[in-house]
C-alpha positions as CSV (number, residue, x, y, z in Angstrom):
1,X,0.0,0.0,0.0
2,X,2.9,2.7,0.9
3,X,4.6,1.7,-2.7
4,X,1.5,2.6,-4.6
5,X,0.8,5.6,-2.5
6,X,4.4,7.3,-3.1
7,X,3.9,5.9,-7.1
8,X,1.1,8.3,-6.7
9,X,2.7,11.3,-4.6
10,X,5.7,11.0,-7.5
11,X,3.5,11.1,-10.1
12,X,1.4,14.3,-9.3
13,X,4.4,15.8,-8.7
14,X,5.6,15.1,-11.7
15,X,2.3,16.3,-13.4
16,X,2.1,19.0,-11.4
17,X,6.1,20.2,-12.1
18,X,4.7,20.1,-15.9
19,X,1.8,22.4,-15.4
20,X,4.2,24.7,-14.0
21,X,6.5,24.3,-16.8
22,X,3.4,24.3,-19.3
23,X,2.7,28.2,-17.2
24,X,6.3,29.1,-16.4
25,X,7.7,32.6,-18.5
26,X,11.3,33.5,-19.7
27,X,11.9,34.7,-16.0
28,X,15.5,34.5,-15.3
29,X,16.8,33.2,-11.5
30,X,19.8,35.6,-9.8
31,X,20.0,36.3,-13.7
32,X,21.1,33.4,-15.2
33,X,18.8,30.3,-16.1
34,X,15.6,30.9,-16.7
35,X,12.6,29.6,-14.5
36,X,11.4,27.7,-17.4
37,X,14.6,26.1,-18.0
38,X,14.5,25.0,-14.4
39,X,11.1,23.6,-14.5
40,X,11.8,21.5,-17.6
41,X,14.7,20.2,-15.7
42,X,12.9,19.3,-12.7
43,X,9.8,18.0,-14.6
44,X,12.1,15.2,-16.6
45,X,14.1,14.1,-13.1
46,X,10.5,13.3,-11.7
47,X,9.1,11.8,-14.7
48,X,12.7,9.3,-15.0
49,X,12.3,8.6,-11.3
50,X,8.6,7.4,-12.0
51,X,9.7,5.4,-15.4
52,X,12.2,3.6,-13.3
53,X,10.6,2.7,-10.7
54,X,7.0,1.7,-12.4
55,X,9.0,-0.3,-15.1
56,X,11.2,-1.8,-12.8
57,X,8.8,-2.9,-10.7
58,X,6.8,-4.4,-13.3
59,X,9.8,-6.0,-14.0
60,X,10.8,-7.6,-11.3
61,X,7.3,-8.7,-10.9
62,X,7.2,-10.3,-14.6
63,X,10.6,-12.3,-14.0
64,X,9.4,-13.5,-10.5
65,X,6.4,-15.0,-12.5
66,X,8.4,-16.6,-15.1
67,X,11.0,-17.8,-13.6
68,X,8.6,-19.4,-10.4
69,X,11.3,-17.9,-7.6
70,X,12.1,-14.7,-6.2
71,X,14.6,-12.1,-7.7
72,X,18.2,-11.6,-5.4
73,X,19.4,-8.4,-4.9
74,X,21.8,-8.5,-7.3
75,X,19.3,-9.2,-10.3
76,X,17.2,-6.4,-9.2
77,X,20.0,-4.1,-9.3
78,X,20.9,-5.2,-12.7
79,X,17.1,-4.8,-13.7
80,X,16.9,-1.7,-11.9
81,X,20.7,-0.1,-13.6
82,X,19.5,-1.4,-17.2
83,X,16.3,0.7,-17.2
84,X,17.8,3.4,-15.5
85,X,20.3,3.8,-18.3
86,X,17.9,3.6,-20.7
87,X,15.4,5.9,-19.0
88,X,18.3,8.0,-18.7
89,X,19.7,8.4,-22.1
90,X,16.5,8.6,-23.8
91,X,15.8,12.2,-21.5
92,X,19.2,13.6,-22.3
93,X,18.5,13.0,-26.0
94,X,15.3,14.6,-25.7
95,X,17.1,17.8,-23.7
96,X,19.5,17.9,-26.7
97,X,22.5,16.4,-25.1
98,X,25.2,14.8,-27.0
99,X,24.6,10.9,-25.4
100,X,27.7,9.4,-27.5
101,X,29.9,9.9,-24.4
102,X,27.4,8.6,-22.5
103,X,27.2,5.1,-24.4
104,X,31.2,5.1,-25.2
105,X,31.9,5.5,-21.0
């Protein structure tokens, strides 16, 4: 019951960091990035955060039915690392950021 109620708390914060973003101007903070800027930032950390840990759950959940046994830590950190990577590079890509060095590393 706590999981699905912080699933929920993430994921009105999330919406509600992209209304904000959706009503934010060009207003510039101690004159250097704009508010906007900031928003969108915080908007895609929340939305990751919620990709990772709805797919990774679902995940887990999926190979703990097929495979008839429960996951160890170690395959859940895998799982988790694997989606957090992808989750990861597909929001920089989206912000415009050069991912090669990402992939290469």
């Amino acid at each position: 019951m706590v999981r699905i109620v912080s699933l929920l708390g993430l994921s009105a914060a999330a919406a509600g960091l992209w209304a904000l973003y959706a009503l934010s101007g060009n207003y510039r903070i101690f004159g250097g990035v704009s508010t906007a800027q900031v928003l969108l930032w915080a908007a895609w950390i929340a939305t990751a955060l919620l990709l990772v840990l709805t797919i990774g759950r679902l995940a887990v959940a999926v190979s703990v039915t097929l495979l008839d046994r429960d996951t160890t830590g170690l395959q859940r950190g895998i799982i988790y690392a694997v989606i957090a990577f992808i989750v990861v590079s597909g929001i920089l890509a989206e912000l415009s950021t050069n991912t090669t060095a990402l992939m290469t590393t």
